[in-house]
N, C-alpha and C positions, 0 to 999 in steps of 0.2 A: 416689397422692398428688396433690389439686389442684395442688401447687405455690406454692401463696400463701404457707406458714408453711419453706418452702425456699428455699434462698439467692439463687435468682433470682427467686423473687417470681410477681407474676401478668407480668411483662415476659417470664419466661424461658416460662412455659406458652405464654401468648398465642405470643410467637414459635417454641415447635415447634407448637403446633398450626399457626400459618399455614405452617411450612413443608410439613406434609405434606398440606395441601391441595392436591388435584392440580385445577389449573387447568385442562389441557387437557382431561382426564375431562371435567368440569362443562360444557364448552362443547359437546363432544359430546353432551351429554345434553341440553342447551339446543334444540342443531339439530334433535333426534329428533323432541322433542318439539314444534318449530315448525310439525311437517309436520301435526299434527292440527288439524283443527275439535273444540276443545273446550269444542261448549256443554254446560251443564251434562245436557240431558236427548238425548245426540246418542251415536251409535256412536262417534266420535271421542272423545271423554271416557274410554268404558268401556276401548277399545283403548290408549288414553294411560296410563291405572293402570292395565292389567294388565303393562305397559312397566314403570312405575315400581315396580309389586311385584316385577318380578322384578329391578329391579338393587337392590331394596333388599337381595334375597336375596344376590345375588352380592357384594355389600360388605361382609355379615357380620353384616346385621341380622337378628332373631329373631324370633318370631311375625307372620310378614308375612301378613296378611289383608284378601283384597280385599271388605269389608262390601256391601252390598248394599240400596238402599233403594227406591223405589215412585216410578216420573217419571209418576205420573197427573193431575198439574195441582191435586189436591186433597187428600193426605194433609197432614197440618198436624204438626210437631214447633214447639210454642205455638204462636206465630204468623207461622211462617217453613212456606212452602208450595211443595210437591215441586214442581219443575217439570216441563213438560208433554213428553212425547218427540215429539222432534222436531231429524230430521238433515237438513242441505240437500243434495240433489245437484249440483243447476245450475239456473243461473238467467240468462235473456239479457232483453237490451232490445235490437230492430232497428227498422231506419227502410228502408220500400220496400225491401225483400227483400234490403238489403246486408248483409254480415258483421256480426253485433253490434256495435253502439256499446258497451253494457257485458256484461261476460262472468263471471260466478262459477264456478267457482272460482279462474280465473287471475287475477282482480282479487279480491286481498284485502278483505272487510269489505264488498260491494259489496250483498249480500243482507242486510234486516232479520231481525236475527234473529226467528222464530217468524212468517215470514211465510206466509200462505196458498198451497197449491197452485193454478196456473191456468196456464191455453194458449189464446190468443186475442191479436186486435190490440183497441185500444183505445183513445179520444182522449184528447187533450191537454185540459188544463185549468192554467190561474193559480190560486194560493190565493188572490191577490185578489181575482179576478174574480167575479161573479154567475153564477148561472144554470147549474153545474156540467152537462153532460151525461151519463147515466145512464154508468156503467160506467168513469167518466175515470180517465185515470191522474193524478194536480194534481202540478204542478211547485213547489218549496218552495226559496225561495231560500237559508234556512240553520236552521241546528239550532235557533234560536229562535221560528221558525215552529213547529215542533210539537209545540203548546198544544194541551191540551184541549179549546177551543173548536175549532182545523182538527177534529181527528177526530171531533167531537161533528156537526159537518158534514156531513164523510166519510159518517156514517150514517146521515143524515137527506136527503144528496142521493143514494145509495148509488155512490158513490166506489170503485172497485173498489181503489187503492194511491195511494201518493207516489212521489216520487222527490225527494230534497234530496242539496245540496252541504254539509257538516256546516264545511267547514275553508274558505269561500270565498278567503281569502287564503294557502291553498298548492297552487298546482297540481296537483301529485303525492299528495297525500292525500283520504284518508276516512273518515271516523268511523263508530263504532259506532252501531247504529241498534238498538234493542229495540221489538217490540210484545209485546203480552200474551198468556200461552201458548195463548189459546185466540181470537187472533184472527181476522176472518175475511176483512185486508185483506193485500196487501203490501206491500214496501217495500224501497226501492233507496239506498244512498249512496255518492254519486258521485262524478267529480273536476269541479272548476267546468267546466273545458274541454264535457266530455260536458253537460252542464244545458246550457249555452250551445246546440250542438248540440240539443238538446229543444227549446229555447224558439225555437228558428227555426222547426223541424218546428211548432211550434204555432203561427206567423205564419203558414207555409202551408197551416193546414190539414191537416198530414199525419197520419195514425193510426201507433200504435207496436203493434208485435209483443210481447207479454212471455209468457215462460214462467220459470214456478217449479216445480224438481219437487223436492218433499220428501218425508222418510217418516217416518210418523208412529205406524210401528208398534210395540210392547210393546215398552218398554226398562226397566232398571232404572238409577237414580244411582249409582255406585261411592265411596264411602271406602277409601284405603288406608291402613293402619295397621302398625305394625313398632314395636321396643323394640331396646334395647341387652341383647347376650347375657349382658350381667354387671349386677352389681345385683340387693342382695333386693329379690324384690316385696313380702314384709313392711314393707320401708320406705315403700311409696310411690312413683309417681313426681316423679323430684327437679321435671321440668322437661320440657315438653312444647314439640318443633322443629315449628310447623309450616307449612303452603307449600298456597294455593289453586292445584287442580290445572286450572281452568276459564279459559276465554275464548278467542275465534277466534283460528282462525292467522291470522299468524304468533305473534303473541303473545310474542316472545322476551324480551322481559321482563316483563310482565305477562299470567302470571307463569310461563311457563318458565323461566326465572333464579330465582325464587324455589325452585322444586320439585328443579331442580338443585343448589341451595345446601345445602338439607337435607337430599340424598342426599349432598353431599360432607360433611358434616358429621357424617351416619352411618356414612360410613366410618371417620371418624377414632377417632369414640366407640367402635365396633364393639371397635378395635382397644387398650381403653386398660381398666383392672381399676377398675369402680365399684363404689362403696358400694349408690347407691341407683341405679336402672334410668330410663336416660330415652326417652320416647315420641315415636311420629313422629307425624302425621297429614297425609297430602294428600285434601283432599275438597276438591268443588264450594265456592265462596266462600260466605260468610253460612249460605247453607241445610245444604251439605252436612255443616261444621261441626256446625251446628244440631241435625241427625240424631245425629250422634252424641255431643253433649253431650247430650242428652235421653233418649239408652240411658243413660248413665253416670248422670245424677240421679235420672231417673224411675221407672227398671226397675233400678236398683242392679248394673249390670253392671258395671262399672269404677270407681275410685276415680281423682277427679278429682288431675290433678299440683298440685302446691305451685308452679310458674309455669311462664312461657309464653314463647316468644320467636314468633314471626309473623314470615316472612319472606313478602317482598311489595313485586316490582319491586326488587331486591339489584343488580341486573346492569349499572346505565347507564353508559354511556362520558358523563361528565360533560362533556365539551367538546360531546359530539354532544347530548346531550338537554337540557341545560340546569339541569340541580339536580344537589344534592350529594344524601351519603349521609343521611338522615336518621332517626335515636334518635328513635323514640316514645314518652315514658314513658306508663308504667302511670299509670291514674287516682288522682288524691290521695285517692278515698275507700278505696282498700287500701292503706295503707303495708305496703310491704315493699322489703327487701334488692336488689331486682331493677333497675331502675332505675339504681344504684348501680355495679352489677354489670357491666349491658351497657356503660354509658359507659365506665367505667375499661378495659373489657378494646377499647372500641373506641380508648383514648388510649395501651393498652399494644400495638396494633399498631408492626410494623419501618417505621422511616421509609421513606418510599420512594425518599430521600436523602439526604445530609450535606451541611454546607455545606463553602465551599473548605478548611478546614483540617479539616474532617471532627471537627470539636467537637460542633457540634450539628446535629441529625435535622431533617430538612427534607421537608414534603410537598407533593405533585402535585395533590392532591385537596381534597376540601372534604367539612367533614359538621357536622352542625348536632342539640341537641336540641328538640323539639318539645313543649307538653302534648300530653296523648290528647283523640284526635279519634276513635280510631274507627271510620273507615270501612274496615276488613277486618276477617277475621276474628277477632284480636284481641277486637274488641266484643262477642264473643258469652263468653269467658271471662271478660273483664273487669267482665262486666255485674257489678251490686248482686246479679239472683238468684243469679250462681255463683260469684264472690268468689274469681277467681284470678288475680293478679296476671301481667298478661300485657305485654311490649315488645314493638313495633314495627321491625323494620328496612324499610325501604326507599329511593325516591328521589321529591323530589318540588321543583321542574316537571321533565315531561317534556313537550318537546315533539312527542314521536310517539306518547301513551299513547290507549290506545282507539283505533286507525288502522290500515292493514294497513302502517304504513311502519315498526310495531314489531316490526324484521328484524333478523337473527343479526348484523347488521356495526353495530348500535347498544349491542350487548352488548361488555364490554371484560373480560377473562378477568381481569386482576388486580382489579376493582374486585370480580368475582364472588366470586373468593378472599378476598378480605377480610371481603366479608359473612359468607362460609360460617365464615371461622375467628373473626369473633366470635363466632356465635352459637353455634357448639361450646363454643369456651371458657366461654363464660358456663355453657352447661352442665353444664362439664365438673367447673367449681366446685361445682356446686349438685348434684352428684353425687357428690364425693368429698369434700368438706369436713366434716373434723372436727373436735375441741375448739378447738385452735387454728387451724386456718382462720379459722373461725367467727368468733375474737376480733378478726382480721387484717382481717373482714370488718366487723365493726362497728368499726373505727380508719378503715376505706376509708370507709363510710355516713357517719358524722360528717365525713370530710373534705368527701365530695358534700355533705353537707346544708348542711354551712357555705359552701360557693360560692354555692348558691341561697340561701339568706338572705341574704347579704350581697350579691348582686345585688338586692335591695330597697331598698338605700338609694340616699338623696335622690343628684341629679346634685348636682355641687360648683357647676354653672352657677347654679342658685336654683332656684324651686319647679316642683314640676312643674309643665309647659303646661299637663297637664289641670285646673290647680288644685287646692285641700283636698281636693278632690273624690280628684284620683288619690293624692296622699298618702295620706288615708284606706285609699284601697285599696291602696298600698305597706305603711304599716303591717300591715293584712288579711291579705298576701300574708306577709308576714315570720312572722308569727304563726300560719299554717297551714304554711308550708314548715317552722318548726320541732317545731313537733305531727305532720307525717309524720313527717320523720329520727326524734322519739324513739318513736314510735308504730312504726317501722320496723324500729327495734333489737328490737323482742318476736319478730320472724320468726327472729330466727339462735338463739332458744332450742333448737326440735327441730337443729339441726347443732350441740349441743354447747358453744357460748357459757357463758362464764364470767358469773355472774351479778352478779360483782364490777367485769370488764370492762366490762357491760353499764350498771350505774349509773351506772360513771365518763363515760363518754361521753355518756349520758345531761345529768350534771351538765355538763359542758363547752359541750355545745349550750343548758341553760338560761340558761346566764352569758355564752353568744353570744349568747343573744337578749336579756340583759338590757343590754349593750352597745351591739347594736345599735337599741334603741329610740333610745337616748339623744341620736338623732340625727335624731329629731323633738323638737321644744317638747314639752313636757307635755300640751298638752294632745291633741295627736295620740296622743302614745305612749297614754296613758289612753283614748283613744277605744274605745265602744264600741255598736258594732250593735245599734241598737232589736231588745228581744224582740220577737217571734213578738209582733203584733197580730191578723192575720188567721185563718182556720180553717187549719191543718195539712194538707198534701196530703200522698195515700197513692199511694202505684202499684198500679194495678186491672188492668193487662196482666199477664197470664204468660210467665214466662220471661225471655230479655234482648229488651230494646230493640228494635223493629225499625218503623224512621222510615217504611219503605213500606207496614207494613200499618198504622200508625197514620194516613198518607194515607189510606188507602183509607175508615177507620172514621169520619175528618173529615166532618163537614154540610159540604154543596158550597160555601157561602158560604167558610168556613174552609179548605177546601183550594185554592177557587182564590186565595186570597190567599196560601197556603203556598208554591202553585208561582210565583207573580208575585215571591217574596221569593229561591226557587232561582234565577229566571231572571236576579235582576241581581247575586248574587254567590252561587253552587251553592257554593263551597268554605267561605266564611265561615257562608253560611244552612246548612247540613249540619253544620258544627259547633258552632254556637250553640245547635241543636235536639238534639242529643247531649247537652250539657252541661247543657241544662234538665232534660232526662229523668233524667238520669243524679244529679243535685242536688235529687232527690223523696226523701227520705228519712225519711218517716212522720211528721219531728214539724215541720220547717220549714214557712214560710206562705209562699205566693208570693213574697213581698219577698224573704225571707231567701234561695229558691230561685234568684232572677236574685242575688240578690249572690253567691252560693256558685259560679255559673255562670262569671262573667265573671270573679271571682280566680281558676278552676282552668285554664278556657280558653284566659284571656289576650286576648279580644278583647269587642269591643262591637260587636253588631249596628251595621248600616247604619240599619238601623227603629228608633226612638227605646221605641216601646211595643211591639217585637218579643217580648219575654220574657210579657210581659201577655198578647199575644193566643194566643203558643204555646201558652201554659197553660192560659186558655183554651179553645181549641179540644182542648187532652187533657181538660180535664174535659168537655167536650161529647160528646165521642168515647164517654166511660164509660173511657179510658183512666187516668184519675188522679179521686182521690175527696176530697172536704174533708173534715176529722175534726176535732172540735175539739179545743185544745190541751190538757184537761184529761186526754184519752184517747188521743192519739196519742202512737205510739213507735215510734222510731226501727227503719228499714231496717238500717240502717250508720252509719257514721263521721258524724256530724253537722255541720252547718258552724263554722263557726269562729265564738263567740259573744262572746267576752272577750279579756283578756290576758294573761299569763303568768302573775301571781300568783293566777288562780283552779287551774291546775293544777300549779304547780310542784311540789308534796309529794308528787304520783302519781310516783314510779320508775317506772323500766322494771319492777323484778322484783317491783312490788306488785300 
């Protein structure tokens, strides 16, 4: 039994699953897993999942298979590209025959990843400077140095590597450094301390020692994959747990905490009698996923889950890293139940204390929901091509992510627990929920739906700062947040939903929204988004979304403006460029495209005609195609065109 249509509700589920979350398990799984280099095309990955296949064994999970896919640099599952094998051994930087200045592997992160092998001394060089000498090693004072233009340099003065300080304002750190699988430079990241050191050596003249020794021979990518012992597979799976098995040690929370959360999380399900069977998957991040959603659509091997939860960085000791827990919802073009699901079961966690009279639950913590962004794997389920509603757990600022300072003492065991027993539970629903679950579930959905609409309305201060302009798009927002909720409720049909429950709710939300317009003038509430002027964009890529090979397909003009728009805000320009992609939906025209973007996203470019040129630059690519409006049709869910009296008469169960 989920527990939802039982007397304690989803409070009483949520709290046994969280109790039988074994927190110290998970931490030991964390540590294990700290100790490998796992790039994705490196012996340390392969030895990492064969680790995680066997405790998924030992905790009671069923068909555990360690998949197997091709690290030659060039196999393509659409447009996500196998990476290149390639495991570091060691790697020094010396100065006049003293003990290394930097040493890999005892300095975490200190080697670029997929760096070139080489043994030799070599001189010094300034990225600023002219006149590079054949074979320099160029000094790079921080991660915004390397531009396209340095390495465009690098090759035409032939440059033998870099070395940059990634974090110049923290002593003890180092950032991740990526070249391209098949480079043929290297590359060092350092602590400022050591660059200093460098750049003396290069006042006097002195040449450095560097040796890289890597191995770059025949490996394969590993997926591991596991399921719940109970559950017909005739149903489907309800709900796929899963966790990127990739990135250098230390890496303990990105994403050893993630991979350990959803082996704690399969132990619990292991142990619990489901309807329907739910699915693990740890693979390399983006691609490894990639691999194997492209078995399951293209070669009909698997039938994809009905949703997703994506665990990813679950583990931060909030005081030490700096962010809370953060809910990633599922994109507004899949309405479904999910969404709904994860927040409630993360509001039905044990307080993690009472106040003095022990009345009311008091927490330690902090967690916040988010729109989808996207950048994990997540993105690759959620896409428009596979259309499965996928959430987000993780945390987000961390100030030691991509660093070797992301160590076992910045993970905090109850915060890991916490993650692990939402995302069970949510599970756990979405696997045993029956008629009345179901019903239990669409009274929860209408209550979420009705918080977010009504977080639309006007502030009581007066109009918004952004002006008509942001009203407008208050109105916008109110009017698509109600169109998912009722578009939402059609999901709990397959778990048994009364189709009488279904309408009432249904009605309840259209009488919220007809209330809450009322709280714009007329003429706002009546407002409505100029039709489709322009020709209709299609999506010409295959498969889901993938922002770096659509870099790559960019005219140079258009990518270096792309990377110039990452370099003054990467978080914001990364999700801007998601939400354009992801808002091509066959019959929309650019206009309509950037308005659909910035209601789901929640943000407005820095760049004023950001949205124009992104577009742009995909139709230039051959990534996105105009079609005119008399012949195009729609991908998915379309934007939001009107206002409530154009669909009120649609039911749910019409």
């Amino acid at each position: 039994m989920s527990g939802l249509s039982g007397p304690s509700g989803l409070n009483g589920l949520v709290g046994d699953i969280h109790q039988a979350i074994d927190a110290d398990e998970a931490m030991r799984w964390v540590a294990r897993l700290a100790e490998w280099d796992r790039y994705q095309g490196a012996e340390g990955i392969a030895e990492a999942a064969d680790f995680v296949a066997g405790e998924a064994e030992r905790v009671g999970l069923a068909d555990v298979e360690v998949l197997s896919f091709p690290t030659d640099g060039t196999t393509a599952w659409w447009t996500y590209t196998a990476p290149s094998s390639w495991t570091p051994r060691a790697a020094h930087l010396s100065l006049n025959g003293r003990p290394p200045l930097v040493s890999y592997p005892s300095q975490p992160y200190a080697l670029a990843a997929n760096s070139a092998a080489t043994d030799g001394e070599v001189p010094l060089a300034l990225s600023r400077e002219p006149g590079w000498p054949p074979g320099a090693l160029v000094l790079v004072g921080s991660a915004a140095g390397l531009g396209p233009g340095l390495f465009a340099r690098m090759r035409a003065e032939k440059a033998s590597g870099f070395c940059v300080t990634t974090h110049p304002d923290r002593p003890g750190q180092a950032g991740r450094v990526e070249l391209p699988g098949d480079s043929a430079l290297f590359g060092f990241s350092v602590f400022p301390a050591q660059l200093d050191e460098l750049l003396r050596a290069h006042r006097r003249g002195d040449r450095v020692r560097v040796v890289v020794d890597v191995d770059t021979g025949p490996r394969r990518m590993p997926v591991v994959v596991a399921r719940t012992p109970s559950g017909s597979a005739a149903e489907g799976d309800a709900c796929l747990l899963g966790a990127h098995l990739c990135h250098p040690a230390p890496g303990a929370n990105d994403n050893a905490s993630g991979v350990a959360a959803a082996l704690a999380a399969g132990r619990v399900l292991a142990g619990r009698s489901l309807r329907r069977p739910v699915r693990f998957v740890w693979a390399p991040e983006f691609v490894g996923l990639a691999a194997y959603v492209h078995q399951a659509v293209e070669e009909g091997t698997r039938p994809l889950p009905a949703m997703a939860v994506n665990l990813d960085m679950v583990g931060e000791d909030q005081r030490r890293c700096g962010g809370p827990l953060i809910v990633e919802y599922g994109p507004e073009y899949l309405p479904h139940y999910a969404n709904a699901l994860v927040e409630a079961c993360v509001r039905a966690l044990p307080p993690a204390a009472r106040s003095y009279s022990g009345a009311v639950g008091c927490d330690t913590w902090a967690w916040r929901t988010t729109p989808f962004v996207g950048a994990s794997d997540h993105a690759i389920l959620a896409d428009r091509a596979i259309g499965v509603p996928a959430v987000q757990l993780g945390h987000w600022p961390d100030r030691f992510n991509h660093s070797g300072a992301d160590t076992l003492d910045k993970v905090d065991p109850w915060e890991l627990r916490r993650s692990a027993a939402i995302a069970a539970s949510a599970a756990a629903v979405a696997a045993t929920a029956g008629g009345r679950d179901a019903d239990r579930l669409a009274q929860l959905l209408t209550r979420w739906t009705a918080r977010r609409m009504t977080a639309c309305l006007p502030s009581a201060d007066g109009p918004s700062p952004d002006g008509p302009g942001g009203d407008r798009s208050a109105v916008a927002r109110l009017t698509r947040r109600w169109h998912y909720g009722r578009d939402a409720l059609r999901t709990l049909r397959p778990l048994g939903a009364s189709p009488r429950v279904l309408d009432r709710q249904a009605e309840l939300l259209a009488g919220l929204h007809r209330t809450l317009s009322a709280a714009w003038d007329d003429g706002l509430a009546a407002h409505r988004p100029p039709a489709p002027r322009g020709p209709g964009l299609r999506r010409a890529w295959p498969g889901p979304f993938n922002l770096r090979a659509l870099m790559g397909a960019m005219a140079e003009k258009d990518r270096q403006w792309f990377l110039e728009e990452l370099t003054v805000d990467r978080g914001r320009c990364y999700a801007a460029a998601m939400a354009l992609a992801q808002s091509i939906d066959g019959t929309a025209d650019a206009a309509a495209v950037i308005r659909t973007a910035e209601l789901d996203s929640g943000i407005r470019p820095a760049t004023p005609d950001f949205g124009e040129r992104f577009l742009a630059a995909m139709t230039g690519a051959g990534w996105a195609d105009e079609v005119a409006a008399d012949v195009a049709e729609p991908d998915g869910q379309p934007p939001v065109t009107g206002t409530h009296e154009e669909s009120e008469e649609r039911g749910v169960t019409a």
